[in-house]
Backbone as numpy.savetxt, mean C-alpha at the origin, in Angstrom:
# Nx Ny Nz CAx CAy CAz Cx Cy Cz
3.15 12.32 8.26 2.08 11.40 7.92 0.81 12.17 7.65
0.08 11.70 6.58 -1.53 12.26 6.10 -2.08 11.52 6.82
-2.19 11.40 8.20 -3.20 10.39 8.60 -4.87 11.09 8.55
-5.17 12.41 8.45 -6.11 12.76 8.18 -6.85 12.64 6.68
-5.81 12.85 5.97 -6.18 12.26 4.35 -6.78 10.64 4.34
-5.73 9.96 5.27 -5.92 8.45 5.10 -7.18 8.34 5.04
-7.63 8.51 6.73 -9.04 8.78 7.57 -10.00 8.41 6.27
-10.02 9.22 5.09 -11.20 10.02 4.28 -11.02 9.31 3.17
-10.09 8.82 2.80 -9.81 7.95 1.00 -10.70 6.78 0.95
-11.19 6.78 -0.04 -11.55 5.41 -0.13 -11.39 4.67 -1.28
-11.88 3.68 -1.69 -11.54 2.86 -2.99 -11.46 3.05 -4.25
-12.84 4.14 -4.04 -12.64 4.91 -5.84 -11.34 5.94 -5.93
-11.08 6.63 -4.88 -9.76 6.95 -4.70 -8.79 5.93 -5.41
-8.55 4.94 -4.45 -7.44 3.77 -5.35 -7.54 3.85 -6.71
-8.65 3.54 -6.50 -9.06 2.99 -8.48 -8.33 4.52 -8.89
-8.33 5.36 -8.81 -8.40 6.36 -9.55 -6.46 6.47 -9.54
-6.07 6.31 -8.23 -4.39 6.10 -8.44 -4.15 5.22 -9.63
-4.61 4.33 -9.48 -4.25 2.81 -10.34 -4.30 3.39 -12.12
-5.93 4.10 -12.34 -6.34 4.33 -13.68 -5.25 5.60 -14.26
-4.98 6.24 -13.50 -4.40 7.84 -13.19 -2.71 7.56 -13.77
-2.51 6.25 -13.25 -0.67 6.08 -13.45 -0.04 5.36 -14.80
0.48 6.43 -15.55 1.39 5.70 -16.60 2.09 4.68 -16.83
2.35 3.79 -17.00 3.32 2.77 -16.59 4.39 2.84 -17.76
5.87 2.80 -17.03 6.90 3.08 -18.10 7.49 1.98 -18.78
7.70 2.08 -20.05 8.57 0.81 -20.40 9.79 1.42 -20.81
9.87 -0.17 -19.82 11.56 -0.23 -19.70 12.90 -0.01 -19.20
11.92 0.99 -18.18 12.86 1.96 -17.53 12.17 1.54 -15.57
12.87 2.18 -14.73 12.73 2.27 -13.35 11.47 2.97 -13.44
10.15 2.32 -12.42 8.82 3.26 -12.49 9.07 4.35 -10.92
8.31 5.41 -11.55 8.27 6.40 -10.69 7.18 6.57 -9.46
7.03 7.25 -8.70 6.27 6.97 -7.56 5.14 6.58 -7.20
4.85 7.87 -8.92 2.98 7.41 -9.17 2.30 6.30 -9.70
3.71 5.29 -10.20 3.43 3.59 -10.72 3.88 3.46 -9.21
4.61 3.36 -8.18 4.36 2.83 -6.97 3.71 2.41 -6.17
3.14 3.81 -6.45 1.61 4.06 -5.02 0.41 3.48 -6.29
0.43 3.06 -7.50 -0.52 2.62 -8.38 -0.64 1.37 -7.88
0.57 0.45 -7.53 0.86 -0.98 -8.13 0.43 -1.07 -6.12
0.93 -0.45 -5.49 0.59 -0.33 -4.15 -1.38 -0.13 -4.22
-1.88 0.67 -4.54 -3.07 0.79 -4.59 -4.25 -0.67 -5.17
-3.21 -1.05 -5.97 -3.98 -2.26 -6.67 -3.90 -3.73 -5.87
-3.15 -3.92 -4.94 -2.43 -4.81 -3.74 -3.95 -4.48 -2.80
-3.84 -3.23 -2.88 -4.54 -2.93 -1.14 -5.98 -3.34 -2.15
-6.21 -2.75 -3.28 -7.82 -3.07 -3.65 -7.90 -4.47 -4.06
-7.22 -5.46 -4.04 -7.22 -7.07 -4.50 -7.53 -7.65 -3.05
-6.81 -6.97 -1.94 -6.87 -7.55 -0.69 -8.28 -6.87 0.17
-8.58 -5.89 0.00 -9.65 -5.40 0.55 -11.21 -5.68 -0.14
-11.04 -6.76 -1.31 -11.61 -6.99 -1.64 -12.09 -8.90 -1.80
-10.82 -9.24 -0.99 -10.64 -10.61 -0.82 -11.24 -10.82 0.69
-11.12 -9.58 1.66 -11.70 -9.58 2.88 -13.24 -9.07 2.71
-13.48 -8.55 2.08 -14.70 -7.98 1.89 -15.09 -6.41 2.38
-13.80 -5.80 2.49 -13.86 -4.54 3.10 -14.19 -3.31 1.94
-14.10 -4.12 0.58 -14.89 -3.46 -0.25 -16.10 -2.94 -0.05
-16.48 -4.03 0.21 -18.37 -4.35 0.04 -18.81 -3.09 1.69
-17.97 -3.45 2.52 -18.32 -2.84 4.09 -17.77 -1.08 3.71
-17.48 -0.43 2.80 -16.87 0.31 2.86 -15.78 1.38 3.68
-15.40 -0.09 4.00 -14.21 0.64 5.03 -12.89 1.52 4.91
-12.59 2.32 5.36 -11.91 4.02 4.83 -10.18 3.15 4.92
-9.94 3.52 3.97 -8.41 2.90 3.24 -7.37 3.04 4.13
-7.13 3.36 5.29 -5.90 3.50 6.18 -6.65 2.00 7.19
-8.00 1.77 7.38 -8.27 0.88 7.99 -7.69 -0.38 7.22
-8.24 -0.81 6.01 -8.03 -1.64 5.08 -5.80 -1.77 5.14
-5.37 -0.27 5.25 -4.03 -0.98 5.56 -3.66 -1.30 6.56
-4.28 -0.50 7.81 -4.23 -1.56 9.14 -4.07 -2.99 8.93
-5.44 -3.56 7.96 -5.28 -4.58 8.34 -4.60 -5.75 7.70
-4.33 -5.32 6.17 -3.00 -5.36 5.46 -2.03 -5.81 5.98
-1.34 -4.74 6.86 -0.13 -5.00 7.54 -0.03 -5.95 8.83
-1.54 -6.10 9.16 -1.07 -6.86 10.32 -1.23 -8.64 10.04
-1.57 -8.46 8.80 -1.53 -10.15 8.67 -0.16 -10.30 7.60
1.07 -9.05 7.03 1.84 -9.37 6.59 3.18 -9.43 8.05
2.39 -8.79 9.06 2.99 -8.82 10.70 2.96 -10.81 10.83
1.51 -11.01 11.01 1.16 -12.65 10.66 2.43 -13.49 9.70
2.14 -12.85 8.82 2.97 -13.81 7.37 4.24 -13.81 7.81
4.87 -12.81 8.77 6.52 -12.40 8.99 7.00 -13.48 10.18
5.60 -13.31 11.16 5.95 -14.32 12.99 6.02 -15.72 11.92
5.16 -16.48 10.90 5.19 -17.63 10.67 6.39 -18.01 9.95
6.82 -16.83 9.31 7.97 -17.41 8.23 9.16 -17.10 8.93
9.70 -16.66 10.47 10.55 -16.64 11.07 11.22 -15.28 10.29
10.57 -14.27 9.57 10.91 -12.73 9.11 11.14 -11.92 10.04
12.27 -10.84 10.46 12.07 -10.02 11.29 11.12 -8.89 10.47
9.97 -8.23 10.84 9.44 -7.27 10.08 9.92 -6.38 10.62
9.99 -5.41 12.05 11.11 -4.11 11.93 12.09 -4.25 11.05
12.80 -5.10 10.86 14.05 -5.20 10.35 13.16 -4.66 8.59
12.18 -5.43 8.15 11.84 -5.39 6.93 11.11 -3.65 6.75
10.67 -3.59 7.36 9.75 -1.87 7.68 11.17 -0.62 7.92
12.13 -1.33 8.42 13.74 -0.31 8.27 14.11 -0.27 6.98
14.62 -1.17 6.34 14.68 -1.62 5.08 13.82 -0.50 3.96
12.25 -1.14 4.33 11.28 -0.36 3.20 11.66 1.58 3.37
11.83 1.83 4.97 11.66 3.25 5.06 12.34 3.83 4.42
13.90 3.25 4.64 14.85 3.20 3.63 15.17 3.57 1.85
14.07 2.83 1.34 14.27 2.57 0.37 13.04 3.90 -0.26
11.81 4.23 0.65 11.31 5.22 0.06 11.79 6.61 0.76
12.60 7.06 1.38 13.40 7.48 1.20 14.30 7.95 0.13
15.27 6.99 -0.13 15.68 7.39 -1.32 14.79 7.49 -2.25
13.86 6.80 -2.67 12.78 7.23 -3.66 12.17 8.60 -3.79
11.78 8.88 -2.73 11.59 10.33 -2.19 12.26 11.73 -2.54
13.72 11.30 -2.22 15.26 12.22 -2.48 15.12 13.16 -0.87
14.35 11.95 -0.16 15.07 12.66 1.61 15.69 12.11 2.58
């Protein structure tokens, strides 16, 4: 984990994943459309909370991300470990580890 990177990123960071990533047609997108389409999630939502405006450092903003998709999982009767096994899973293979 970069949790020291996290610490320090902030939004123009995002923006800059988002502006930075090719998007492929037609084909399976690659990591850097991942973490783009991921980056653009976290800046729609950190900007719906207002953590834009507060400039709060981007691992906070997914703190808090995750804990109201933790929220969204207890209401809709979701197991989220089960869903967070799943995801690790899957970037993983994305990864090739």
């Amino acid at each position: 984990m970069k949790t020291e990177q996290a610490e320090t990123a902030s939004i123009p960071e995002l923006l800059a994943l988002i502006v930075g990533a090719e998007q492929s047609q037609g084909t399976e997108p690659d990591n850097a459309e991942r973490s783009a389409l991921a980056a653009e999630v976290l800046c729609y939502f950190a900007n719906r909370t207002g953590q834009t405006r507060n400039g709060d450092p981007v691992d906070t903003i997914m703190v808090d991300l995750v804990t109201d998709l933790l929220h969204l999982c207890g209401s809709m009767d979701i197991d989220f470990n089960g869903v967070l096994a799943v995801a690790a899973m899957h970037h993983g293979d994305e990864c090739g580890s």
